[in-house]
Wavefront OBJ file of the C-alpha trace (Angstrom):
o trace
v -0.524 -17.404 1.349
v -2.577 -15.110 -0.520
v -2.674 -10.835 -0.992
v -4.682 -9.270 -3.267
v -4.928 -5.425 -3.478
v -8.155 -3.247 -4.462
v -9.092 0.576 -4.901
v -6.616 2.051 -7.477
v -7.841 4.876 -9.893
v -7.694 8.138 -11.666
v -7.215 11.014 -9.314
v -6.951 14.478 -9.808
v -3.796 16.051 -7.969
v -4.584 16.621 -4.563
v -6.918 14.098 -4.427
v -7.348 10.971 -1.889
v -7.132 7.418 -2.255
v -7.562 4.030 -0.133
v -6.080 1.269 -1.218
v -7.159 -2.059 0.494
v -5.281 -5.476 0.726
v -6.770 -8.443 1.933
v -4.850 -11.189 3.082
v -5.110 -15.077 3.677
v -3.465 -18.225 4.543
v -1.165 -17.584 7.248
v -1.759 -15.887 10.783
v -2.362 -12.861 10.187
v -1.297 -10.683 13.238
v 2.117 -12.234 13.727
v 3.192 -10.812 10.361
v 4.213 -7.326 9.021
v 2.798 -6.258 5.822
v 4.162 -3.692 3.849
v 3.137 -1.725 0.302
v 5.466 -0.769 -2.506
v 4.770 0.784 -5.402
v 6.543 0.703 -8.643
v 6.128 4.224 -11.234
v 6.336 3.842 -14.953
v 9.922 2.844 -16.036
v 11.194 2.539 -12.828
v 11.948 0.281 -9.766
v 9.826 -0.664 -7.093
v 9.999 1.263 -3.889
v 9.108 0.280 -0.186
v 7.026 3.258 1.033
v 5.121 1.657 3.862
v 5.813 -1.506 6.764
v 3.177 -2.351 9.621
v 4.342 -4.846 12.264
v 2.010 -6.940 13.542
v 0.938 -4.589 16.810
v 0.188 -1.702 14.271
v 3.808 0.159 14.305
v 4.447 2.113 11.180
v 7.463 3.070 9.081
v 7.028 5.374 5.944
v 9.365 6.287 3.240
v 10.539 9.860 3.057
v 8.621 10.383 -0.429
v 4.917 9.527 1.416
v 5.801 10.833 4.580
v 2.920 12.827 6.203
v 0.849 12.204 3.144
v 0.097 8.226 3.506
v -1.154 6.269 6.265
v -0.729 2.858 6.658
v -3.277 0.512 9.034
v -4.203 -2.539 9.358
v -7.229 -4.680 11.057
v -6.195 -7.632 12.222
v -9.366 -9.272 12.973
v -10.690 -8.784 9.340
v -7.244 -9.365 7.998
v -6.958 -6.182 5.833
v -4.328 -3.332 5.507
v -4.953 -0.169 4.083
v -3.341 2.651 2.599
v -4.232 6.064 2.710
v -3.173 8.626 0.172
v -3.914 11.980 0.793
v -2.225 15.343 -1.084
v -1.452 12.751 -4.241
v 1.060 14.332 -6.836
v 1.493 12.988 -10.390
v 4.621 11.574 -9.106
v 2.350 8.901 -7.214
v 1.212 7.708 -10.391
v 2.550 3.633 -10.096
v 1.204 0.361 -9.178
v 1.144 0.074 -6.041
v 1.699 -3.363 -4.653
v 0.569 -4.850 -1.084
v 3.138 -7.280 0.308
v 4.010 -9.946 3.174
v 7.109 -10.433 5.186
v 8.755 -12.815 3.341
v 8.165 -12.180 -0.095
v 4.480 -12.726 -0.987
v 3.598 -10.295 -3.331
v -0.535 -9.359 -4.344
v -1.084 -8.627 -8.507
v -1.024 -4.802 -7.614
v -3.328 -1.878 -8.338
v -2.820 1.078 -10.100
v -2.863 4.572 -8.858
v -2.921 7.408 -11.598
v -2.680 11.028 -10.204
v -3.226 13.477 -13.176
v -5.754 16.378 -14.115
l 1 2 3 4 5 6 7 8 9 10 11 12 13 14 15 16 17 18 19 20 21 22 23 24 25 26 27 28 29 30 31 32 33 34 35 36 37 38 39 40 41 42 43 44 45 46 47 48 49 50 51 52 53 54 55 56 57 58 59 60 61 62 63 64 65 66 67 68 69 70 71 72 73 74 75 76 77 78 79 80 81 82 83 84 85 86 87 88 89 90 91 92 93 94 95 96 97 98 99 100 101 102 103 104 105 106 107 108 109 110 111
């Protein structure tokens, strides 16, 4: 099993993102993927989940600000960030049901 994230940056406040997360070795549709994201000094949050048939769950902090999607025929999720705040600034991790973590990207929101 293999994750690997892509499309962190430097983003002024307000700004957009979309982080991408490609994904191999297992079937890909029968699993949920999620992304965390872990800010400077701190511990790493769950702030999105995506079953399998596209359902999504979002943490109260991203709520109405990130989208999560996936496409299970190229095996990628993505993450949206729209309206990003300086408090986004973190690396921002994609992950598998089951613990498979990808190296993370980092996402820095400041003017």
């Amino acid at each position: 099993v293999q994750v690997a994230e892509s499309g962190g940056g430097l983003v002024q406040p307000g700004g957009s993102l979309r982080l991408s997360c490609t994904a191999s070795g297992f079937t890909f549709s029968q699993y949920s993927m999620m992304w965390y994201r872990q800010p400077p000094g701190m511990e790493r949050e769950l702030i999105a989940r995506i079953s399998g048939s596209g359902e999504a769950v979002y943490a109260d902090s991203v709520k109405g600000r990130f989208t999560i999607s996936r496409d299970n025929d190229e095996r990628m999720v993505y993450l949206q960030l729209d309206r990003l705040k300086p408090e986004d600034t973190a690396v921002y991790y994609c992950v598998r049901l089951g613990g498979f973590w990808g190296q993370g990207t980092q996402v820095t929101v400041s003017s």
